[in-house]
MIVO-760936 format. One record per atom (N, C-alpha, C): y, z, x; residue in one letter. Coordinates in steps of 0.02 Angstrom, whole numbers, padded with zeros to 5 digits, always signed. Layout:
<pts>
YZXa ...
</pts>
This chain:
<pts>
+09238-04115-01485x +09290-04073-01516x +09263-04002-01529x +09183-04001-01556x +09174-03935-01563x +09169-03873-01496x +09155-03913-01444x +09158-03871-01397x +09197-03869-01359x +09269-03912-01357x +09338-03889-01354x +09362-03848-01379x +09324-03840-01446x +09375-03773-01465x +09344-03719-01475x +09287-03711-01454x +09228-03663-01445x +09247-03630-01357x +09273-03675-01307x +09320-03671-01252x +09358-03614-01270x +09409-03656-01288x +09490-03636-01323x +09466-03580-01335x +09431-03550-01393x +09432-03471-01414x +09387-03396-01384x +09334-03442-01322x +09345-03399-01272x +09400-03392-01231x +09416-03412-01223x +09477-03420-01167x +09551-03374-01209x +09557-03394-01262x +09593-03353-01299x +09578-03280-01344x +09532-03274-01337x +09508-03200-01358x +09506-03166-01296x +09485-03172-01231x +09493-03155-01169x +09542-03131-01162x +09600-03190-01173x +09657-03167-01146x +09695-03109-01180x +09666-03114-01248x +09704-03091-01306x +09668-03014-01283x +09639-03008-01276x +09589-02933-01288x +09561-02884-01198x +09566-02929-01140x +09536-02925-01123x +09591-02916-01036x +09643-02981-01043x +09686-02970-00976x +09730-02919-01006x +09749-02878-00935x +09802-02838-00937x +09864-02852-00896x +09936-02822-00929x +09973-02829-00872x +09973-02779-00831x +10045-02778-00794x +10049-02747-00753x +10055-02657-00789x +10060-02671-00816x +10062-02579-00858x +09984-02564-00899x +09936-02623-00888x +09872-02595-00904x +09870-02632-00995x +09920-02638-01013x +09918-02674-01080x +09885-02729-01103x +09835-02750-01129x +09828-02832-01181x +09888-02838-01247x +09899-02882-01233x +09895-02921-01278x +09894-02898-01360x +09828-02862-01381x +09804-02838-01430x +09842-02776-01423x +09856-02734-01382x +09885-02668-01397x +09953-02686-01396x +09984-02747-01393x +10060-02740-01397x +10051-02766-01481x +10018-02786-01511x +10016-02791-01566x +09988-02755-01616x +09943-02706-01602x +09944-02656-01631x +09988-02582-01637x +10039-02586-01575x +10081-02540-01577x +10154-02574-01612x +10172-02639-01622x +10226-02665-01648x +10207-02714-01696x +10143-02733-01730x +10126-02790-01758x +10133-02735-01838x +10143-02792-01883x +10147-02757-01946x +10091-02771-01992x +10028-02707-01985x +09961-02750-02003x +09944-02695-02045x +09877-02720-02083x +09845-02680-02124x +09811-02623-02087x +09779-02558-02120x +09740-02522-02085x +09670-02565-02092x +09644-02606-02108x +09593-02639-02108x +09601-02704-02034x +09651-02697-02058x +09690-02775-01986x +09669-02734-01907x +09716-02674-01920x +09725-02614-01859x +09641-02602-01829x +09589-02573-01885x +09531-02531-01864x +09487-02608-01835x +09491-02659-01858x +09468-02718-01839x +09496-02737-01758x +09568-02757-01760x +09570-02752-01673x +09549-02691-01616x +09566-02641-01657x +09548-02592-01619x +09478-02594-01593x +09421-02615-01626x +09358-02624-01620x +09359-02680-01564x +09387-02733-01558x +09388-02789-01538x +09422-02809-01452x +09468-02733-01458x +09499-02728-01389x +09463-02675-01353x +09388-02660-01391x +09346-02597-01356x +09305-02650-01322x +09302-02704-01370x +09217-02744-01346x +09234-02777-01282x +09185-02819-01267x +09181-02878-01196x +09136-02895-01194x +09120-02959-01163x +09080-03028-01158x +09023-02972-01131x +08958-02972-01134x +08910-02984-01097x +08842-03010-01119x +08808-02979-01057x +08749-03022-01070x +08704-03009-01102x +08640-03046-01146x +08602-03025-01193x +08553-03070-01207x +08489-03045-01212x +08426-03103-01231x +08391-03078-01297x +08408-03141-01333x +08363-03134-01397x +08289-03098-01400x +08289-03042-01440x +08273-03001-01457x +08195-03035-01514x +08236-03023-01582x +08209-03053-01634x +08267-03087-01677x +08244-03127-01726x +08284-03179-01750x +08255-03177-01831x +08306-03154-01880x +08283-03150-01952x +08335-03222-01988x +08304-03285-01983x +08374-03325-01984x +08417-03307-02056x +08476-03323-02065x +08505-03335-02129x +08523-03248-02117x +08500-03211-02086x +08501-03139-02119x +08550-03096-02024x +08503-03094-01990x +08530-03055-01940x +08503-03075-01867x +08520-03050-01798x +08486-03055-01739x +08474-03018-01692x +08419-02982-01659x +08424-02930-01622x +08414-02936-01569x +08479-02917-01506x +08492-02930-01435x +08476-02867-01401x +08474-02888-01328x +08448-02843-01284x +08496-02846-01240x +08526-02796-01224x +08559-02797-01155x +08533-02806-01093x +08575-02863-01050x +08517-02880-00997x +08495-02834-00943x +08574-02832-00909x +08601-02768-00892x +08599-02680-00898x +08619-02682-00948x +08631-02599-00976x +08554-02585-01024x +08525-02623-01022x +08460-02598-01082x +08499-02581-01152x +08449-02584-01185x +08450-02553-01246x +08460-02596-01319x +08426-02612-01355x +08454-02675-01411x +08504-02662-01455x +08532-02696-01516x +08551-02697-01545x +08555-02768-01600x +08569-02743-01661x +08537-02797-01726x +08625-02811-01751x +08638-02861-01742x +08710-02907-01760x +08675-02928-01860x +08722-02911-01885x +08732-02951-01934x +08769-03032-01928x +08689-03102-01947x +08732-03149-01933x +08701-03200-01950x +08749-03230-02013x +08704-03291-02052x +08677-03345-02035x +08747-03372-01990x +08741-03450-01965x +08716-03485-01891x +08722-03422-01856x +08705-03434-01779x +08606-03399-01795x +08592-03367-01833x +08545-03345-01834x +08493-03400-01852x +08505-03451-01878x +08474-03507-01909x +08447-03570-01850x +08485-03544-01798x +08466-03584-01753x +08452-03578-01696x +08463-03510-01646x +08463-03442-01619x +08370-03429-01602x +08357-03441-01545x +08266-03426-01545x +08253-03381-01493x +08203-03331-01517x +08190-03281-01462x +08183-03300-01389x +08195-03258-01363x +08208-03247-01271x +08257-03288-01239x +08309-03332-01301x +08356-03360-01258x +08424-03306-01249x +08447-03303-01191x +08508-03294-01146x +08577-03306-01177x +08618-03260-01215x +08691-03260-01240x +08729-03228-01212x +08792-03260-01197x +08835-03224-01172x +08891-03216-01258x +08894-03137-01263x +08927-03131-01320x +08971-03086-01340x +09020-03068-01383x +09051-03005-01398x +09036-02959-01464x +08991-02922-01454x +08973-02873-01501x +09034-02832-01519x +09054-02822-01588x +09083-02759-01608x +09041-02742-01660x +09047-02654-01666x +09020-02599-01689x +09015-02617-01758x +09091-02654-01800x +09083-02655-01866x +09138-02696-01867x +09079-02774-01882x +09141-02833-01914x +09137-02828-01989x +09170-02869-02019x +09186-02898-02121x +09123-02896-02127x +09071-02881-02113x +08998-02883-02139x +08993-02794-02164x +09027-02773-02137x +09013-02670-02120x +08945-02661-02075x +08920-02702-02011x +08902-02690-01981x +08891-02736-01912x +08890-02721-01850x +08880-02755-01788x +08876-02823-01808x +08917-02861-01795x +08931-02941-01763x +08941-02950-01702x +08923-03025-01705x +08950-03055-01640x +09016-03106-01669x +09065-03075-01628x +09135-03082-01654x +09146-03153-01596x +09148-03210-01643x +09167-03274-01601x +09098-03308-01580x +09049-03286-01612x +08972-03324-01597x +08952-03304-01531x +08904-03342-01506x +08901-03317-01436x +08875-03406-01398x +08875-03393-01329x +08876-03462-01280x +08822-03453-01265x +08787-03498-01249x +08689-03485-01228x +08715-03529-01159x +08664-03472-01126x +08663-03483-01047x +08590-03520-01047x +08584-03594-01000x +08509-03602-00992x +08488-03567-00956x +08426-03585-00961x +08372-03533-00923x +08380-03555-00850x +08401-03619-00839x +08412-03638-00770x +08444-03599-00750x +08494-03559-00778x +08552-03544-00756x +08537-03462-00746x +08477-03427-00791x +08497-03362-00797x +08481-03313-00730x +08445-03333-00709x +08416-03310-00618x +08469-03306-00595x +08517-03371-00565x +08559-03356-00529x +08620-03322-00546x +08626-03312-00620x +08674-03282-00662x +08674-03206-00656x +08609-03188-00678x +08587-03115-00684x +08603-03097-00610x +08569-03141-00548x +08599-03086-00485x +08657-03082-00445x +08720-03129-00475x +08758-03131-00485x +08809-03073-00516x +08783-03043-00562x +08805-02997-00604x +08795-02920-00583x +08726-02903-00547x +08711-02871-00528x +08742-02833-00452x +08746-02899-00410x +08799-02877-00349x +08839-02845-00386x +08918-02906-00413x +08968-02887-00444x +08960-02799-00460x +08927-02793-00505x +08923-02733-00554x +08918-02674-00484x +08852-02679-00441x +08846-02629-00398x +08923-02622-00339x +08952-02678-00319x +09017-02667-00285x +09066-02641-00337x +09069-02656-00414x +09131-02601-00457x +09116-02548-00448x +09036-02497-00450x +09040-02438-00457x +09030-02418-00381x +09035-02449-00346x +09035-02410-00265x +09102-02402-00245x +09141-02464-00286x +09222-02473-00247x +09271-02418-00322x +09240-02410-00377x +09280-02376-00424x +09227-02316-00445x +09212-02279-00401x +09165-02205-00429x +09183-02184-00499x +09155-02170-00531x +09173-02133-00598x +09221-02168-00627x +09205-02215-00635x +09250-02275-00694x +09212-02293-00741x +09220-02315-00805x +09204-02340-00878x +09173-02407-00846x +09116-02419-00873x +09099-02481-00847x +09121-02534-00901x +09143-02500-00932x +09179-02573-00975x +09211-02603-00957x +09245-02579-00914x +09314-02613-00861x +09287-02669-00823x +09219-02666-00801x +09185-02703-00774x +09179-02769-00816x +09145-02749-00879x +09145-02819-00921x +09205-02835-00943x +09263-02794-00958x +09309-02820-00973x +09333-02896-00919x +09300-02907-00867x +09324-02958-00824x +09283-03027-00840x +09228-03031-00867x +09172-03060-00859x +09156-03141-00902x +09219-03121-00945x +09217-03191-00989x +09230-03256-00950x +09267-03250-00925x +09282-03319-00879x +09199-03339-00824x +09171-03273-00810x +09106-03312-00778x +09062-03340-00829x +09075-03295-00898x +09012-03333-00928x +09048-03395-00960x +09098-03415-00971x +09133-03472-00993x +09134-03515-00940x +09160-03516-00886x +09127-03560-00817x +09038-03586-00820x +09002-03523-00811x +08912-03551-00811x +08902-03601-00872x +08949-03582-00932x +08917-03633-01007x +08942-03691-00992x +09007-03683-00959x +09045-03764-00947x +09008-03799-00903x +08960-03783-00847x +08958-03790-00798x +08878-03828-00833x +08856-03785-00853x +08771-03785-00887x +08786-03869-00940x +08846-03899-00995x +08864-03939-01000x +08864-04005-00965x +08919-03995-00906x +08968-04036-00871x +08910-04070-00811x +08867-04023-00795x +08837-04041-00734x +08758-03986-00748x +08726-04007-00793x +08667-04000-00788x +08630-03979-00727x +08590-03925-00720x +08534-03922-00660x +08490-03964-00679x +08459-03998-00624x +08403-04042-00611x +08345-03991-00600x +08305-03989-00623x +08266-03956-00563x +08219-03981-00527x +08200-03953-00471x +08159-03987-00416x +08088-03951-00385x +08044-04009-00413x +07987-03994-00414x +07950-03981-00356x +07910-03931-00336x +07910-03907-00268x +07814-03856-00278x +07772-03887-00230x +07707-03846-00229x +07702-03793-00202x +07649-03735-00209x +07662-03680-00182x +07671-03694-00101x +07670-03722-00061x +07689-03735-00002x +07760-03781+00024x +07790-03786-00039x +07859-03785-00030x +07873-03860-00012x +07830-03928-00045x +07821-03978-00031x +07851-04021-00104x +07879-04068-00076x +07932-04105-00152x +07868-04128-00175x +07858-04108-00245x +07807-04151-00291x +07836-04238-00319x +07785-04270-00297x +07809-04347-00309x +07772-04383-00358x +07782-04394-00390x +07747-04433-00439x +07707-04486-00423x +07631-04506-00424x +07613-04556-00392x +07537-04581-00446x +07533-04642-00443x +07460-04679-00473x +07389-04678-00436x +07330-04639-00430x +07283-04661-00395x +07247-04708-00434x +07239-04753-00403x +07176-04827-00426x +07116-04804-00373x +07064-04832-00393x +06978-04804-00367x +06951-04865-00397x +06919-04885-00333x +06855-04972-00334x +06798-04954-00384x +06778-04947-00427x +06709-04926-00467x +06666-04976-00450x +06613-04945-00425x +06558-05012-00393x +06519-05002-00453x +06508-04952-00500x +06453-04938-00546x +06480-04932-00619x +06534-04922-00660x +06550-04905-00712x +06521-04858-00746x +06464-04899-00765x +06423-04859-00808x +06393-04795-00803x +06369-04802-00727x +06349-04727-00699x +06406-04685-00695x +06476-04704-00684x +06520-04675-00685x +06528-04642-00743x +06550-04669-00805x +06540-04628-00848x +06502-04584-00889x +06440-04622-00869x +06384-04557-00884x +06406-04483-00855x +06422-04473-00798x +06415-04452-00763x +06468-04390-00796x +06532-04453-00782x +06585-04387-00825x +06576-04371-00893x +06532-04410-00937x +06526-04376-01009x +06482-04316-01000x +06431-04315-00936x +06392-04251-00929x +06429-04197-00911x +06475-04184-00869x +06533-04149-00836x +06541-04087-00880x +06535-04070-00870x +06564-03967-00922x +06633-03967-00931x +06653-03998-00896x +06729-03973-00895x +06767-04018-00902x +06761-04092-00937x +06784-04145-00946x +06772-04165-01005x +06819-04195-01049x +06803-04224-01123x +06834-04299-01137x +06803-04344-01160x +06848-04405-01159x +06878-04404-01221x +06937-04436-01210x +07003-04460-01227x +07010-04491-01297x +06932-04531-01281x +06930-04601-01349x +06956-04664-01324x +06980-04655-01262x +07023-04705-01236x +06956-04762-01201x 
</pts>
């Protein structure tokens, strides 16, 4: 259930903030131009229909207190005010998340938590992202690259479902590109004793106790 509806509210903040119609509109701006809200309600979406999903690797981690991300992409960090995800949240892992400038804290959140990408996943993720990104600014010259992330939630909501639903295996392979197999060697000891003399003399061997 929790990650049904951890689903559900990517999928619905996306839509809410993020698709446009055919006149370029979300969602969020038909409700801030006809919705009957506070100026606190207003400066809050407004913040919220600037942001978009991307990508980010834990930084540093102050739990109970705050977390500081790195853009994977674009460089540059930034420190989220954030009690509860911070508590459990460990450096150099991979979030896909939505930063705004200034949530109910009066400073940078991650508005809706964020989805952790495995590490299995972040290689093929990151160059993934990177095509994408280099075909928007070749095919849209002098465009906001936000427009770019504005698209991006559904990939990183796909990779978390996916990272879930169907786990990577991974496959163990020597530098010569040979499947590592797991296997027992047994050895005839004609001597024992000399045997282990032998390896207790060894420099580079220590026994076990075994």
């Amino acid at each position: 259930d929790v990650l049904a509806q951890a689903s559900e509210f990517i999928e619905d903040l996306w839509f809410a903030v993020d698709e446009v119609d055919e006149d370029g509109q979300a969602v969020v701006d038909i409700l801030l131009a006809e919705g009957d809200l506070t100026h606190g309600e207003k400066a809050f979406l407004s913040a919220l229909c600037r942001s978009s999903m991307r990508l980010y690797e834990v930084v540093e981690v102050a739990p109970g207190i705050s977390v500081t991300l790195r853009d994977v992409l674009e460089g540059g960090n930034v420190t989220v005010n954030e009690r509860t995800a911070s508590r459990s949240i460990n450096r150099f892992e991979w979030l896909a998340t939505r930063v705004v400038p200034r949530g109910p804290s009066g400073g940078p959140e991650m508005e809706g938590g964020g989805i952790h990408i495995p590490t299995m996943f972040t290689g093929g993720l990151l160059a993934q992202l990177q095509r994408n990104r280099d075909k928007f600014l070749k095919s849209e010259p002098g465009a906001d690259i936000a427009f770019f992330y504005k698209t991006l939630a559904p990939t990183f909501h796909e990779v978390w479902l996916w990272s879930i639903l169907e786990p990577a295996v991974p496959e163990l392979r020597n530098t010569d590109d040979e499947e590592l197999v797991f296997t027992k060697v047994h050895f005839h000891v004609v001597d024992a004793t000399a045997l282990g003399r032998a390896l207790d003399e060894h420099r580079e061997l220590a026994a076990n106790g075994d």
